[in-house]
N, C-alpha and C positions, 0 to 999 in steps of 0.2 A: 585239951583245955586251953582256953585263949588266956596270952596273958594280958594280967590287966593292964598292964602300963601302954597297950596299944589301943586301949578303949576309948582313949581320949583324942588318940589322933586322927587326923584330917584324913577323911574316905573320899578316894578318887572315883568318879567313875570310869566309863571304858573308854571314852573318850580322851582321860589322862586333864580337864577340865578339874581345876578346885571347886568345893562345894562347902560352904560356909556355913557352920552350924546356925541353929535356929536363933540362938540369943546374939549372934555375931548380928546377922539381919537387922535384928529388931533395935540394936544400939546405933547399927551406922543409920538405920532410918529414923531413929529417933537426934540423933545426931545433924541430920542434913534438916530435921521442919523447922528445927532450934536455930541452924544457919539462917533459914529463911525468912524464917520471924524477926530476924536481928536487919535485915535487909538484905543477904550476902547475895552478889551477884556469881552464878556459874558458867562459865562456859560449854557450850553442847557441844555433845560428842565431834569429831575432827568433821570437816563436811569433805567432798570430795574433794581432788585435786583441782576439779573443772568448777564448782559450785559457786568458789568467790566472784567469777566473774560473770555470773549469771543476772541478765539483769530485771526489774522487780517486772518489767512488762517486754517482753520479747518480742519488739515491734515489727521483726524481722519474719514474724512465722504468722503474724497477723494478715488477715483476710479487708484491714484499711489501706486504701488507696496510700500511695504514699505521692508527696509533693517534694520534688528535688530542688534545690538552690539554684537562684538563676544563674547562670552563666552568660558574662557579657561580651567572651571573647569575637563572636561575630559581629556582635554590634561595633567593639573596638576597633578590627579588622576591617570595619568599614569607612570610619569617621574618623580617625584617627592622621590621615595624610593632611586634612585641611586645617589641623594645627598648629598655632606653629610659637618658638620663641620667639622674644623681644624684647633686643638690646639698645639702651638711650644713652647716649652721650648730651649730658646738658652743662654749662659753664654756670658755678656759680660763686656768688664773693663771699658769703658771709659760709659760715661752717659748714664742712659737706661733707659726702662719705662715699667709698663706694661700696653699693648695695652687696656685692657678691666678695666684699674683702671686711666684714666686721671690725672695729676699731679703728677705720678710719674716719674720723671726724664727728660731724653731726649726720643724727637720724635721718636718712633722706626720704623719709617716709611721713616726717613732720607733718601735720597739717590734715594729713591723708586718713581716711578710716585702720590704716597700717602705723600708727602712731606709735601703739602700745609694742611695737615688738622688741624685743631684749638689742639692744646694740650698746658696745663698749665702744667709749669714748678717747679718743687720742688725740693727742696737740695738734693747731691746724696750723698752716705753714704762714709766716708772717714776710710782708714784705721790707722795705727799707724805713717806710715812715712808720712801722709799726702797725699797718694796718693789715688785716686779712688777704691776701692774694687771691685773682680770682684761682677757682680748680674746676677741675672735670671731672664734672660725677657719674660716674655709668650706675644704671639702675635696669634690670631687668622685669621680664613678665611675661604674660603670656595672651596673644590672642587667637582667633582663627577668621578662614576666608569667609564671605558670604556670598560672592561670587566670581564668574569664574576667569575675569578679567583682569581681578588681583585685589578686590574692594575688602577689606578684614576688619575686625573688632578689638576693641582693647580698651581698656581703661583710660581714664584723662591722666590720672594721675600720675601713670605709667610713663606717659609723654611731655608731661607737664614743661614747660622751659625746654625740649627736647633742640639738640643744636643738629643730631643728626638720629636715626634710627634705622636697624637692621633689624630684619626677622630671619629666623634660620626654621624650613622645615623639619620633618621627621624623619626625612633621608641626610639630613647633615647639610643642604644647597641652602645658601645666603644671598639674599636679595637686602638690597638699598630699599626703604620705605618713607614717603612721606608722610604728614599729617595731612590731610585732607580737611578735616575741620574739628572743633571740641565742642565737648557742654559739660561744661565743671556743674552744673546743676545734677546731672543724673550719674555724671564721672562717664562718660563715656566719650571716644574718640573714635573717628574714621580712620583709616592709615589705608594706604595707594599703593601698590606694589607695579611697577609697568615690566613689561619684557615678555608678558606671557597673557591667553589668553584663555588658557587650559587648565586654570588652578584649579584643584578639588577644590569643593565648596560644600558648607552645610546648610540647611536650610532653618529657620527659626520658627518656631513651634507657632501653631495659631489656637490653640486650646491652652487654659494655665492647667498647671499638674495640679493634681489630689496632694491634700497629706496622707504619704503613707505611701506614694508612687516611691515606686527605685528610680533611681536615677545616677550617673555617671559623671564624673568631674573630668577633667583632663588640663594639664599644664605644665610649667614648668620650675614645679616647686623648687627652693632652695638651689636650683641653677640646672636642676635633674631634668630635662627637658624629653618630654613625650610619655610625664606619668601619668598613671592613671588609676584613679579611685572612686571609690562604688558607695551607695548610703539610700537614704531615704531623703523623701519631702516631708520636713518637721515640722513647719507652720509656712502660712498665706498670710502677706501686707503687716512686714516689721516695719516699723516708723525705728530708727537707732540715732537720729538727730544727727544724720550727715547733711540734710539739706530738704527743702520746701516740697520735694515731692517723693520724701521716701517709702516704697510701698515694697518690700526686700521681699524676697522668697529666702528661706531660714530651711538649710539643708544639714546634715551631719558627716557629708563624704569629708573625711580629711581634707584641707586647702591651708598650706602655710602661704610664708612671704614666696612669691616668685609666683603663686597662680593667679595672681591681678588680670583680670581681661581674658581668662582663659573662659571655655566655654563648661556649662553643665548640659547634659545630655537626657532625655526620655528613653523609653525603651524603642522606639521606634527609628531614634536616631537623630531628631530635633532638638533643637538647642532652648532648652527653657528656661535659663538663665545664664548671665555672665558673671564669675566670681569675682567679687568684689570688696569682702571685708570680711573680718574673722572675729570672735568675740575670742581672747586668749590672755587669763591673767598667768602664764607662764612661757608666752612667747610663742609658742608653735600649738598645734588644732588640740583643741579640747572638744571637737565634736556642734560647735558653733560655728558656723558661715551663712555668709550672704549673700543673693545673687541678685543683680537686675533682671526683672521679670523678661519675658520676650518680649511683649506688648509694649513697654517701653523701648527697646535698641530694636525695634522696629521702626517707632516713631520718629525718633533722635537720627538712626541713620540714614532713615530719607530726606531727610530735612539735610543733615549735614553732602548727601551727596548729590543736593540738588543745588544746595546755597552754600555749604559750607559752613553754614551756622543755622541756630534752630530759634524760632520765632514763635513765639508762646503770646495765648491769650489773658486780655489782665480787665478787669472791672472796677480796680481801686476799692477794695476795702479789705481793711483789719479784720482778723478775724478770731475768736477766742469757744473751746468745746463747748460744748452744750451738758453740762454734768446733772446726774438729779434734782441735787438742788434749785441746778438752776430753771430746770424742767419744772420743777413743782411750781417755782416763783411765776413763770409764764404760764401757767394751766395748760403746758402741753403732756400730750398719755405718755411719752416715750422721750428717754433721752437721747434723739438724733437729730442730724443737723448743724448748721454750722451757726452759730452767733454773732451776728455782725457787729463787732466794737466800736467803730467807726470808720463809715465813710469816708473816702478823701474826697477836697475842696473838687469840684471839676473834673473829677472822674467819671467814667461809663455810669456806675451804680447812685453814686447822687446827682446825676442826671435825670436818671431811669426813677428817681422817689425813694431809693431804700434808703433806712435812717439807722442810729445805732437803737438797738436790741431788737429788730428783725431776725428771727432766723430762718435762715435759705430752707427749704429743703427738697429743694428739686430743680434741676436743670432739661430742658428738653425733657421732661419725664421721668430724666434718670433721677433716681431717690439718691438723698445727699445724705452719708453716712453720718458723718463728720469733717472736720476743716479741710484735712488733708485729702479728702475727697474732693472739696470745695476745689482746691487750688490745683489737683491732677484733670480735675474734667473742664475745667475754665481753659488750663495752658493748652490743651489739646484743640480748642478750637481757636479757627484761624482770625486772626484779628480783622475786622469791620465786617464779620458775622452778627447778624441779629440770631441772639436764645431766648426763649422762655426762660423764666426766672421766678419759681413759687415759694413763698417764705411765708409768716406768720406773725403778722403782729394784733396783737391785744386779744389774744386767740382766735383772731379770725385768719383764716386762709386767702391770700391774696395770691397775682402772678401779674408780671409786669416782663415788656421789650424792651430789649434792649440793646446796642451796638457793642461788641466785644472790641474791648482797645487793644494797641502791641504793648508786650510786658516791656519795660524801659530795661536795655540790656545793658547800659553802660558802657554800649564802644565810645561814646563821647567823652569818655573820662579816663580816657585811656595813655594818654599823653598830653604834654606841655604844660599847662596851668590848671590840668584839671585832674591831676595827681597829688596825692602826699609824697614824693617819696624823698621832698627835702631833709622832710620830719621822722621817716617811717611811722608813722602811727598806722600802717596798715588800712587803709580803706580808699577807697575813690571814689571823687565829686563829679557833681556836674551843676550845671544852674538850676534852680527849681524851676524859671521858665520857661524851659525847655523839655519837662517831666511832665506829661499828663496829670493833673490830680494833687504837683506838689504844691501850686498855689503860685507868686509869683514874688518874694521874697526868700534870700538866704540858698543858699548851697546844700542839695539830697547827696543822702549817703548810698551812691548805688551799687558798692561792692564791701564786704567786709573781709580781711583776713582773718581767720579764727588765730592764729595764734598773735595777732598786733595787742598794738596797745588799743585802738579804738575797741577790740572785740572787748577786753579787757577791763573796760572802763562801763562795759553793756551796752558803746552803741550799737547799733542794729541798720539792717538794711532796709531805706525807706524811712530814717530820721532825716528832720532837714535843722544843717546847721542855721541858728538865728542869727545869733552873734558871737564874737570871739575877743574875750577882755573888755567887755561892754561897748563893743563897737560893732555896727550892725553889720553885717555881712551880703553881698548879692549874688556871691556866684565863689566858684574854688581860689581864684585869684586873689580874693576878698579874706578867705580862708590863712592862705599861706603868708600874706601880709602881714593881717594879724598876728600869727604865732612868730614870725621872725621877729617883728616890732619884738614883742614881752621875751623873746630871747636875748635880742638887744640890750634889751635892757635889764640882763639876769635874771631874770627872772625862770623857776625852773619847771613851773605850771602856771597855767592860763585856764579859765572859766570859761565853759562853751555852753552856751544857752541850746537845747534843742526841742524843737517838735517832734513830738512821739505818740506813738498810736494812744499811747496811756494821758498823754499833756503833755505840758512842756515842763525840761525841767533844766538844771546844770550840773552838769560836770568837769571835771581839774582832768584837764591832758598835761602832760610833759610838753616844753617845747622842743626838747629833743628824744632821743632813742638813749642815747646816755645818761 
C-alpha cells in the first residue's frame, strides 16, 4: 500500500527531467498572457555563442558582385614627386604673423579666402617713434610642377608681397623659386624653379569632373608636407565672392591652412583643380573646399608664362542677374542671361548700340547663363577681337559686332601720384582719360582693397572719383590734394562725389587711416 504523503510529490521520469503537474502549467501559462497583456517585454531563450554577431544579411555568402573601395595608392605613387612645398619670406610693416608660429601677430591670411582661420593674437614689436617695425612674415603652401623645366603652380596669395621663395620637394631637396608673374583676379601664380630640366610634372585635365567623381588632394597642410587626401566632386561653378570670375569646383577631400596652390587630382592622374579656399566656421576642414577649375590655371598660366601677366577682354558695361521677376517684366520664357545696367561713356558695347536693359544672351553662340558667365567668356577673348553679341530688347532678339577692348588692369596706378597710400584708404587711381569707357573727367577706381577703408565705405572697382570737398578732381594727383587740403585743415572726413554703375552719389572717407 502506497503511502499517501508521496501522492502529492513531484514524479520524475527516466530521464531524472521535473515534470509539472497539470494546474502548475495552466497558472504559469495563465500567468505569462497576464504579463503580456500588461506589455511585458521577454527575453528569448540565450542564442548561440556565435548568433550576436550574425548579421541581418550575410553579404559575404551572397551570389552579388561585390564593389571594393578604391584604392589611390598607385595613382599617389605616381604623381606625388611633382609636388611640392612653398615657403615665402615677405617684409611687412603693419601687423604680421608667422604662418607656421600661431600667436604671432596679425592674420597673414588677411584679405585672402583664408581669412577666417582661428589665429591668436600677440603684441607686434614697436620701434623708437612708436610705430610698428617692419617684420618678416614667412607663410607657406603648397604648389606642383607643370612642366618639366621647373614652370609650377600656386596660389597669389601664397606669394603675395613675397621678398623671397623656396619650394621643397617630396624627397626633402630645396630649390630657390621665383615669381614669374600673378593674377590676383583668379589667385593664381606662376613660380620658376632653374637648375633642372628633368622635374616630374603633371599634367592639367582637359575634361571638368562630374559630381560625384573621386578625386585626390595633395599638399602641405598645417606644415605636414606630401599629405594626401581623398573625397569626392561635391558641386560645379561656386560663385563664394572672392572675385569677378569665380567659377570654384566645391570638393569634400579635407584641405586646411598650408594646402593653398596645392593640386587636386582625377582618377586618371590630372590635375582638375588647385585648392584654394575652405568654407570653415571652426578653423580647420569641415568638408567644404574650393578649387580653380583646370580650364582656368590653363588660361592664366599661359598667359602669365608667355607675358607674365594676363590680358582679359572688356566691353564696358554693368552688369546685374536676370531674376524672375525681372524675366516676367521683360516678357522673356526663362530667367537667363545677363542684364545690362549700364553702358559705359565710350566703351566697346555703347559703341556697338547696347543700351541699359538689354539682356545679352549669347556670345559667339555660346548661350549666357548669367553675369558671371558674361564676364568669364568676355575675359577670355583676346582684346581687338570682333564677337557676336545676341541680347534682347523689347522682346525682340537682336545681335550686333563688336570690337573686344583690353580690361584696364591698373599697372598705371601703381606708383607715384597714382596711389593712395599717403592716406591708406586702400584702392588705386588712375585718370579717367586714360580708361576706356571712363569718360574724361575725375579719377577711376581701378583696384579696391577689401579690407581698406575705400571697400568699407562701398566703393567699388570701376567708380570714378568726381570731386573731393567739393572740388573737382582730373586725375589721382587731384585726389590726394584734396584729402591732404581737409587734413590740413582738421578736418577728419571729406565728401567724395562718385559715378557708379547705380549714379552718382557721396560718400565721407577719413583723411586719414587714424
Amino acid at each position: 500500500m502506497m503511502d499517501e504523503t508521496n501522492m502529492n510529490a513531484p514524479q520524475y521520469s527516466s530521464s531524472g527531467r521535473v515534470m509539472a503537474n497539470h494546474k502548475a502549467k495552466l497558472a504559469a501559462c495563465a500567468a505569462i498572457v497576464a504579463l503580456l497583456g500588461a506589455g511585458a517585454v521577454f527575453a528569448a531563450d540565450k542564442p548561440a555563442p556565435n548568433s550576436l554577431m550574425t548579421p541581418v544579411a550575410d553579404l559575404s555568402t551572397t551570389d552579388a558582385p561585390q564593389q571594393a573601395l578604391p584604392s589611390f595608392a598607385n595613382l599617389v605613387e605616381r604623381v606625388k614627386p611633382a609636388v611640392v612645398s612653398v615657403f615665402v619670406k615677405a617684409e611687412e610693416v603693419d601687423q604680421v604673423a608667422d604662418s607656421s608660429q600661431p600667436g604671432q601677430g596679425q592674420n597673414p591670411f588677411e584679405g585672402t579666402p583664408f581669412q577666417g582661420l582661428p589665429f591668436q593674437f600677440g603684441p607686434q614689436s614697436q620701434g623708437q617713434n612708436g610705430k610698428p617695425q617692419p617684420h618678416l612674415m614667412q607663410a607657406q603652401g603648397s604648389g606642383f610642377f607643370i612642366s618639366a623645366d621647373g614652370y609650377l603652380i600656386t596660389n597669389n596669395h601664397v606669394v603675395d608681397h613675397a621678398k623671397s621663395v623656396e619650394i621643397m620637394t617630396t624627397d626633402g631637396k630645396r630649390y630657390k623659386a621665383k615669381v614669374a608673374g600673378t593674377d590676383p583676379k583668379t589667385d593664381l601664380a606662376l613660380l620658376k624653379v632653374d637648375g633642372s630640366t628633368d622635374f616630374p610634372y603633371v599634367r592639367l585635365a582637359t575634361k571638368s569632373p562630374r559630381i560625384g567623381d573621386w578625386i585626390v588632394a595633395m599638399g602641405n597642410p598645417f606644415g605636414l608636407g606630401g599629405t594626401v587626401t581623398a573625397g569626392i566632386i561635391s558641386a560645379n561653378g561656386r560663385d563664394i565672392g572672392s572675385g569677378p570670375y569665380d567659377d570654384f569646383i566645391q570638393i569634400d577631400a579635407p584641405i586646411n591652412k598650408g594646402n593653398s596652390g596645392g593640386p587636386t587630382f582625377n582618377q586618371n592622374g590630372e590635375v582638375v583643380g588647385v585648392n584654394t579656399a575652405i568654407f570653415s566656421p571652426s578653423g580647420g576642414s569641415v568638408g567644404i573646399a574650393f578649387d580653380i577649375p583646370a580650364e582656368t590655371v590653363k588660361y592664366v598660366s599661359d598667359q602669365l608664362r608667355s607675358t607674365g601677366h594676363v590680358t582679359r577682354g572688356w566691353i564696358g558695361v554693368s552688369i546685374q542677374p536676370v531674376t524672375a521677376d525681372i524675366a516676367d517684366s521683360l516678357g522673356l520664357k526663362e530667367a537667363k542671361g545677363a542684364l545690362v545696367d549700364e553702358p559705359q561713356d565710350g566703351g566697346p558695347a555703347a559703341r556697338a548700340g547696347l543700351k541699359s536693359q538689354d539682356v545679352i544672351v549669347s556670345v559667339n553662340d555660346h548661350e549666357i547663363k548669367d553675369g558671371r558667365d558674361l564676364a568669364r567668356t568676355i575675359a577670355a577673348v583676346s582684346p581687338g577681337s570682333e564677337i557676336k553679341i545676341s541680347y534682347i530688347r523689347n522682346g525682340e532678339k537682336r545681335s550686333v559686332d563688336l570690337h573686344v577692348g583690353k580690361y584696364p588692369d591698373g599697372k598705371m596706378a601703381q606708383n607715384g601720384e597714382n596711389s593712395d597710400s599717403d592716406f591708406k584708404l586702400g584702392m588705386t587711381l588712375a585718370p579717367a582719360d586714360q580708361v576706356d569707357g571712363a569718360g574724361t573727367q575725375g579719377a577711376v577706381v581701378m583696384n579696391v582693397d577689401p579690407d581698406g577703408k575705400a571697400a568699407e565705405k562701398g566703393i567699388q572697382q570701376g567708380d570714378v572719383i568726381l570731386s573731393v570737398g567739393g572740388k573737382s578732381v582730373s586725375g589721382p594727383a587731384d585726389v590726394k590734394r584734396a584729402l591732404k587740403e581737409a587734413k590740413n585743415a582738421n578736418k577728419r572726413a571729406v565728401l567724395m562725389q562718385l559715378k557708379t554703375a547705380q549714379g552718382d552719389r557721396f560718400v565721407a572717407v577719413p583723411t586719414s587711416q587714424g
